[in-house]
C-alpha positions as CSV (number, residue, x, y, z in Angstrom):
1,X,24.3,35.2,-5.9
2,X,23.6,35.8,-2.5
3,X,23.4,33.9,1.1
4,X,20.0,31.6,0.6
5,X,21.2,30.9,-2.8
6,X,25.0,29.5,-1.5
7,X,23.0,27.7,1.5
8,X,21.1,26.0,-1.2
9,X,24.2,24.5,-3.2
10,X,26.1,23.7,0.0
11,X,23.0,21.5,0.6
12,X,22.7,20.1,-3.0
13,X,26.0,19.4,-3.1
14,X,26.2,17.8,0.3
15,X,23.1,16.1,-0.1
16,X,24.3,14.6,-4.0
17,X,27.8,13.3,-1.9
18,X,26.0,11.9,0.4
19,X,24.4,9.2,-2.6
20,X,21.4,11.6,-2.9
21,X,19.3,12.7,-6.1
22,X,18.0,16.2,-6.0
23,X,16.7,18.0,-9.1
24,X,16.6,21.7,-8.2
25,X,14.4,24.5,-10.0
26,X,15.1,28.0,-9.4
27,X,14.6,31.5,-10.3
28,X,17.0,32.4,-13.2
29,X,18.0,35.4,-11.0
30,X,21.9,36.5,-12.9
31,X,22.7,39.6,-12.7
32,X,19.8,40.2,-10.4
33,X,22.0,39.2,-6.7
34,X,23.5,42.0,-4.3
35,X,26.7,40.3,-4.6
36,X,29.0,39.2,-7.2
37,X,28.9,35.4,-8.7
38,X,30.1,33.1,-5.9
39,X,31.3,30.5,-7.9
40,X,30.7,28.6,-10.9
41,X,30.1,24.5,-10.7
42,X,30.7,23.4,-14.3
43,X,30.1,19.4,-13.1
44,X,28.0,17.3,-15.2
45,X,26.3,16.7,-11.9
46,X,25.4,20.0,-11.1
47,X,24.1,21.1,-14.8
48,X,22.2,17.7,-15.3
49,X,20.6,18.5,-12.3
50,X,19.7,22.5,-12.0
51,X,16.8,23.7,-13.9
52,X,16.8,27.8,-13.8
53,X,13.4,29.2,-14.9
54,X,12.9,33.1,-16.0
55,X,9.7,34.6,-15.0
56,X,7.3,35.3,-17.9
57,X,7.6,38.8,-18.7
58,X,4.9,39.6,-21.1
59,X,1.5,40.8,-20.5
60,X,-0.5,38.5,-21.3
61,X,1.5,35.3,-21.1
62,X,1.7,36.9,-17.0
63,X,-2.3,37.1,-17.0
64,X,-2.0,33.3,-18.3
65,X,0.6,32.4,-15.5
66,X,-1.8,34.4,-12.6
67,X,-5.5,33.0,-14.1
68,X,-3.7,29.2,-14.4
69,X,-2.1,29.0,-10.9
70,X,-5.8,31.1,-9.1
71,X,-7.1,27.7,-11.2
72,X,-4.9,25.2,-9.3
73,X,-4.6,26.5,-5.8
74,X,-6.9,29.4,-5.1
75,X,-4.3,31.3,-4.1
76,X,-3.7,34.9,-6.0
77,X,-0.1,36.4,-6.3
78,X,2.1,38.2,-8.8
79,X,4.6,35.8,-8.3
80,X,2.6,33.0,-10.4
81,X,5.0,34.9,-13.5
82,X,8.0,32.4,-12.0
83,X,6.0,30.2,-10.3
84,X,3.5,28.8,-12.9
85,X,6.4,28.3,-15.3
86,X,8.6,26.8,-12.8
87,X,5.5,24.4,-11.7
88,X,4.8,23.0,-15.5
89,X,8.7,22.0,-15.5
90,X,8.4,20.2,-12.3
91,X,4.9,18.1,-13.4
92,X,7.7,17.2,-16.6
93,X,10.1,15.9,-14.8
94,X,7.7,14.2,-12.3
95,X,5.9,12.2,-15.3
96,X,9.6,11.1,-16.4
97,X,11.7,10.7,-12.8
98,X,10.7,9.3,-9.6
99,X,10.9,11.3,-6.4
100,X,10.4,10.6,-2.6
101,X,9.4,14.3,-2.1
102,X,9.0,17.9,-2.9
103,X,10.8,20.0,-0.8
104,X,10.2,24.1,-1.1
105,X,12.5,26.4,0.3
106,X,11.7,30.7,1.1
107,X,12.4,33.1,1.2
108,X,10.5,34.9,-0.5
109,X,6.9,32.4,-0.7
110,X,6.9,32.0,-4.5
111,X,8.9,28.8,-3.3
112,X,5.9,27.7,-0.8
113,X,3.5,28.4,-3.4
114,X,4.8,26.1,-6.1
115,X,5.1,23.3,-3.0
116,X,1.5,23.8,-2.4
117,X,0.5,23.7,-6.4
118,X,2.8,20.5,-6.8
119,X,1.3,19.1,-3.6
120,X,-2.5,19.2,-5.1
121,X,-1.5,17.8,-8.4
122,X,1.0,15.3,-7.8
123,X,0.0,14.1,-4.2
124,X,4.2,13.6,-3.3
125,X,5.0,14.5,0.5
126,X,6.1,18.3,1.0
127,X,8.7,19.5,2.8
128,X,8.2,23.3,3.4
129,X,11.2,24.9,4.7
130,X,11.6,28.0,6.4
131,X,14.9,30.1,6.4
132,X,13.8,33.2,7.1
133,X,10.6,34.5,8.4
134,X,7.7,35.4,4.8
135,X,6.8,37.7,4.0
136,X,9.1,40.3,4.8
137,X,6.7,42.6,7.2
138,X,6.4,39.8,9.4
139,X,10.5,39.6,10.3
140,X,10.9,40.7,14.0
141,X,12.0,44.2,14.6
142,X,13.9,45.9,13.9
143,X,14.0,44.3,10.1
144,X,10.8,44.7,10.0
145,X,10.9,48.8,10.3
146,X,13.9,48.6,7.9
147,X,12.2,46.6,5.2
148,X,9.0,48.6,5.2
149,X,6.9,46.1,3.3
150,X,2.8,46.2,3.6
151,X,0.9,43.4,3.8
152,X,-0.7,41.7,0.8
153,X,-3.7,41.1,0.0
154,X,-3.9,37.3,0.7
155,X,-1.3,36.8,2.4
156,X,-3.5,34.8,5.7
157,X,-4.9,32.7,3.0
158,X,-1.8,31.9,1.3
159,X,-0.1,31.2,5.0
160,X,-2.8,29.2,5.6
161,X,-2.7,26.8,2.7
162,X,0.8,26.6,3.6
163,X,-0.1,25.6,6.6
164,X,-2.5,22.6,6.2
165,X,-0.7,21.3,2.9
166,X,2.6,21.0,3.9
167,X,3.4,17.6,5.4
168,X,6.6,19.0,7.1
169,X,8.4,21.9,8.1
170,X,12.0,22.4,8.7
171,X,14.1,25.3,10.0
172,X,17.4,26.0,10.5
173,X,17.0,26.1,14.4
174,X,14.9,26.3,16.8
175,X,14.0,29.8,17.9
176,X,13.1,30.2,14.0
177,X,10.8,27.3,14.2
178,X,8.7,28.6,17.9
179,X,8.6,32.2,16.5
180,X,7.5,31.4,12.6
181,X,4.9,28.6,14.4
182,X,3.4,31.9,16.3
183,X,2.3,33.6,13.6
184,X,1.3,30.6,11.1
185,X,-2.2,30.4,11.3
186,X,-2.3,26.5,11.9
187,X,-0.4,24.7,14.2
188,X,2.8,22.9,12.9
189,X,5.0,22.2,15.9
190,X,3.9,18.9,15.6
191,X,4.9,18.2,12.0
192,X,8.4,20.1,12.1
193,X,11.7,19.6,13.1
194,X,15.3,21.8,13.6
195,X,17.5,20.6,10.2
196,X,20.1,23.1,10.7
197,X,22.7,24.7,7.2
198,X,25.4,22.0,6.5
199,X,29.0,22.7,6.7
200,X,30.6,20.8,4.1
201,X,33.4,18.3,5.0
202,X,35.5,19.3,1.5
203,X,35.3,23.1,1.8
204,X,37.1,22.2,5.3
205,X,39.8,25.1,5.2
206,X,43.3,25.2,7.6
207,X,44.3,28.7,9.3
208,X,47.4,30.2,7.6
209,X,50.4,31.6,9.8
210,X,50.6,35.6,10.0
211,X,51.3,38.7,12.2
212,X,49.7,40.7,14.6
213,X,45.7,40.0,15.5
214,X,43.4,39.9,12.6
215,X,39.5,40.0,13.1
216,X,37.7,39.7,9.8
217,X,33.6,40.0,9.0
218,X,32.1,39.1,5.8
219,X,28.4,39.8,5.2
220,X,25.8,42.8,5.0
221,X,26.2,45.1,7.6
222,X,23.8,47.6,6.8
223,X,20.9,48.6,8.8
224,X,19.5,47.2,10.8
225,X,22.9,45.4,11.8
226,X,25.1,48.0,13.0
227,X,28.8,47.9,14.0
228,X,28.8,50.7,16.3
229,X,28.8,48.8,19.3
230,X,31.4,46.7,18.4
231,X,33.5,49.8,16.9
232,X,33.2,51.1,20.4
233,X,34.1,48.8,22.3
234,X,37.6,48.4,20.3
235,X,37.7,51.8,21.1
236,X,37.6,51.4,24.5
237,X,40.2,48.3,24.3
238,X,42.8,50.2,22.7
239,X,42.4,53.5,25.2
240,X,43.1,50.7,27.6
241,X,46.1,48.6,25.9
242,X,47.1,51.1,23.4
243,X,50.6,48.8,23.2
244,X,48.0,46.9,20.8
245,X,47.3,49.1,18.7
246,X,50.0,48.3,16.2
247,X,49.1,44.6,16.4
248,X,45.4,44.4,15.8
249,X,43.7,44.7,12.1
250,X,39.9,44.8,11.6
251,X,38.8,44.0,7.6
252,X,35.3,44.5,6.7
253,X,33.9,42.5,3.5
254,X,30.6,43.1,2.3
255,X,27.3,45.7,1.7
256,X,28.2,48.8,4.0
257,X,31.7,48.0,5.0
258,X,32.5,51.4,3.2
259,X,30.5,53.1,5.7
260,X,32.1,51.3,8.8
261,X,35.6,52.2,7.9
262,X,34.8,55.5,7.4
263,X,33.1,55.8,11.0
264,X,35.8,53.8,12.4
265,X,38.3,56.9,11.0
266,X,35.9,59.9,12.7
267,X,35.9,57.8,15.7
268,X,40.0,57.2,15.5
269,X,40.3,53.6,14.4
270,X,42.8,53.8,12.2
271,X,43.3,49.9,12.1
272,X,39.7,48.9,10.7
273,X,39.6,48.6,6.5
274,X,37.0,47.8,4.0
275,X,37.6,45.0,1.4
276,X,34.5,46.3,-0.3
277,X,32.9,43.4,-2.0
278,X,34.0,40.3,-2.0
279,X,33.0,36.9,-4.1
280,X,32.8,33.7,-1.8
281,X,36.4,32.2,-2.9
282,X,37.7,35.8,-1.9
283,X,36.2,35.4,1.4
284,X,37.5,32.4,2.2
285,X,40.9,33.3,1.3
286,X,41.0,36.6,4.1
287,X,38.9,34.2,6.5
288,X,42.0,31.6,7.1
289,X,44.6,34.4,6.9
290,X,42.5,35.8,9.7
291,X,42.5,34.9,13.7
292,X,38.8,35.6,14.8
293,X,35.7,35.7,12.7
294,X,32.7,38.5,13.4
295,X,29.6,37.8,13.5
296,X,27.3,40.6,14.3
297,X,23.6,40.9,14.7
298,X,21.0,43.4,14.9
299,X,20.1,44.7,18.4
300,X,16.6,42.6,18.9
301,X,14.7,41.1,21.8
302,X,15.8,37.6,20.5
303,X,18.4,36.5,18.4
304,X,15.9,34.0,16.1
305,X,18.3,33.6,13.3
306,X,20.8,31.6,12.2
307,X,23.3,33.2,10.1
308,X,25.1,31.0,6.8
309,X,27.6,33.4,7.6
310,X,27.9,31.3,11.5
311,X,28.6,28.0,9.3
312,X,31.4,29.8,7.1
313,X,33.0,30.2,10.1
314,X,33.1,26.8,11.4
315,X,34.4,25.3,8.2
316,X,37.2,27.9,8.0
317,X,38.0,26.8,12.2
318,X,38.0,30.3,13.1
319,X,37.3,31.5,16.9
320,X,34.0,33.4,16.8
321,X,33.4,37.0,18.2
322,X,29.8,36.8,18.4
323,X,28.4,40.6,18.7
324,X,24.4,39.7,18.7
325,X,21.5,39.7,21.2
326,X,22.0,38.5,24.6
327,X,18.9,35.6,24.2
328,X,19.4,34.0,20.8
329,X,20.5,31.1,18.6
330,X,24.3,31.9,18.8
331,X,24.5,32.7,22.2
332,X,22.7,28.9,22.5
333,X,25.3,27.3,20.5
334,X,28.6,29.1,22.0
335,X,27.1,27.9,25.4
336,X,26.5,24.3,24.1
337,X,29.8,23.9,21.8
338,X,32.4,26.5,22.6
339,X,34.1,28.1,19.8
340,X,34.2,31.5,20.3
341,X,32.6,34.5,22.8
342,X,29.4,35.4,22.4
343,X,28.7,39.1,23.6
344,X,25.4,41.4,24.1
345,X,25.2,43.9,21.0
346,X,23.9,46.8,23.3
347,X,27.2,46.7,25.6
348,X,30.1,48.2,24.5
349,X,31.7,47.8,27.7
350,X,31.2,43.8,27.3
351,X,32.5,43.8,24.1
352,X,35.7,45.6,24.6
353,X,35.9,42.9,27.4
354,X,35.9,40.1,25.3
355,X,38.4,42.0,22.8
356,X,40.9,41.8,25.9
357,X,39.8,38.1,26.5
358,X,40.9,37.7,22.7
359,X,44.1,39.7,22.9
360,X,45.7,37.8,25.7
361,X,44.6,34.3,24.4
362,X,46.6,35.5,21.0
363,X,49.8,36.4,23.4
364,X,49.6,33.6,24.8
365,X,49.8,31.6,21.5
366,X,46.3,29.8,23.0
367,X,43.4,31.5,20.9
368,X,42.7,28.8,18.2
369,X,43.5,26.0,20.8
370,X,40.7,27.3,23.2
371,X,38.4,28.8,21.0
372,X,38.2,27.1,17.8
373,X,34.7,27.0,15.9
374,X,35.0,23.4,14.7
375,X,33.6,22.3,18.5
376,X,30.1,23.3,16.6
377,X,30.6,20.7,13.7
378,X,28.7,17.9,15.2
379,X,25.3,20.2,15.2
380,X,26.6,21.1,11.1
381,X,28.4,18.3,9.7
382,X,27.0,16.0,6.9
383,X,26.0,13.2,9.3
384,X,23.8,15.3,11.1
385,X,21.9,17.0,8.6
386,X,21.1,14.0,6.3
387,X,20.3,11.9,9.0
388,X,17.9,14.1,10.2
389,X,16.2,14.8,6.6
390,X,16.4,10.8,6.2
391,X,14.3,10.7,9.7
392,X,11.7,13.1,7.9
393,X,11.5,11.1,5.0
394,X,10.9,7.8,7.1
395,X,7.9,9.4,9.5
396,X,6.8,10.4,5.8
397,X,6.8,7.4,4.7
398,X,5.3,5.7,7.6
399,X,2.4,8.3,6.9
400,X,1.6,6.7,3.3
């Protein structure tokens, strides 16, 4: 399981406490993620209420899925192998259940697509929403240089259709919404709205007591994210204060934190490890035995993302170390909310900086008291994000 899929529970799950009833249908994807099971929810609620559907994987009954979904929406993609199948569940339990919408979630499209297919035949309001840019070559650089994926044969049509059918489109913020907007071939700005990820109120975790410093990142940080920068700039901080040396600890969890540590050691780090990978519980448990989170970004013109990783954070109360692009999304929120330091990825000398800022706050016994991430939770909380969808549903509604 990996981050879209965890974003997806946390909002099923917040969305089902909140009085809510949300049948989900999703890839049957086990064994298929880049990191190891998250958790496992066992809850009546949660079984009752999760449909996992495999792609077709025969010839033939593929040729069926692809000729059947051309038939219903003109569009042409592999994908119809999940898709079609996923779609004929959906028109089952729309003939049994009563719903208030469809809402569609990417990345990658195959999501979109069976919106748009459920949109023609069942006539329900559609949410589309966008976590990520799709498909993958349109991404900003410098993911898209790193993902190398060629345009399909389509793909304006498909974009298109998204487009016009789609009766609302959500994203997690708002650079995301202005830069996916740009390249959609119809304008939506006027039927879509910021619904950010939801930090849950019961996954709320306290701090634990320890010693020395502790900085701790969990996530991917292979290219095009890159902790050079950042591994540089503790450099520099501890040829300043080397008295700190023996107090400071740097864990890497996640894709590529083998490759850090090991750079960290030719550079003469000799405080910076690799927990390799971790599951989410895992996480969580070196997150509130830790003093300041990491969050680091890929060097880009604009910072149009925002990371799950950024709402981990906040429900764990840790200060933030933002390492990411000078004009972005979490540069916006550490201005608005507090919470943490928000530094430019291309400056070392900034970054070793804010490590001092850091280390005298910690001496001080001050760091969690001035920087703690749980100013942001009025822009995550339940409240907020419900309340907005429930606004989306109304002007829906109100469009019947």
């Amino acid at each position: 399981m990996g981050a879209e899929a965890l974003t997806g529970y946390k909002f099923w799950r917040g969305a089902t406490e909140q009085g809510w009833q949300i049948d989900v249908i999703a890839r049957d994807s086990r064994g298929e993620g880049r990191y190891p099971v998250l958790f496992a929810d066992n809850s009546p609620e949660f079984r009752g209420r999760v449909f996992q559907v495999k792609p077709d994987d025969h010839f033939f009954l593929k040729l069926r899925d692809n000729l059947a979904g051309l038939a219903g929406s003109k569009i042409w993609r592999r994908g119809w192998s999940w898709v079609y199948p996923a779609c004929r569940l959906a028109s089952e339990l729309i003939i049994k259940n009563r719903y208030d919408a469809v809402v569609s979630r990417s990345l990658p499209l195959d999501g979109h697509i069976a919106g748009l297919w459920l949109k023609k035949k069942s006539g329900l309001p559609w949410i589309a929403n966008w976590n990520d840019p799709a498909p993958l070559y349109l991404m900003p650089s410098p993911y898209r240089e790193n993902y190398g994926v060629d345009p399909a044969w389509g793909d304006g049509h498909t974009l298109k259709q998204i487009s016009i059918h789609a009766d609302w489109h959500t994203f997690p913020c708002e650079r995301l919404r202005k830069f996916i907007a740009s390249y959609l071939p119809v304008d939506i700005l006027s039927k879509s709205s910021v619904i950010p990820h939801v930090a849950l109120s019961d996954w709320m975790l306290s701090l634990q007591q320890h010693d020395g410093l502790r900085f701790f990142y969990a996530g991917d940080i292979r290219p095009p994210r890159s902790a050079e920068t950042f591994l540089e700039g503790l450099s520099k901080f501890l040829r300043k204060t080397p008295m700190a040396a023996q107090n400071i600890e740097v864990s890497f969890a996640g894709q590529g934190a083998d490759e850090v540590f090991n750079r960290a050691r030719e550079i003469g780090l000799d405080c910076v490890r690799s927990l390799g990978l971790l599951d989410y519980q895992k996480v969580n448990e070196f997150a509130v035995q830790s003093d300041v989170g990491l969050l680091i970004e890929a060097d880009m013109e604009e910072g149009i993302f925002l990371p799950s990783k950024m709402i981990d954070l906040v429900q764990c109360g840790l200060p933030v170390l933002a390492i990411v692009p000078k004009t972005g999304t979490i540069s916006d929120l550490i201005q608005k909310y507090g919470g943490g330091l928000a530094v430019d990825v291309a400056r070392p000398d900034d970054i070793a900086a804010a490590i001092e800022r850091i280390w005298l706050m910690w001496k001080e016994g001050a760091l969690s008291q001035k920087l703690s991430s749980r100013s942001m939770l009025p822009e995550f909380c339940e409240d907020t994000i419900f309340s907005r969808l429930e606004g989306v549903l109304e002007r829906l509604e109100e469009r019947v």
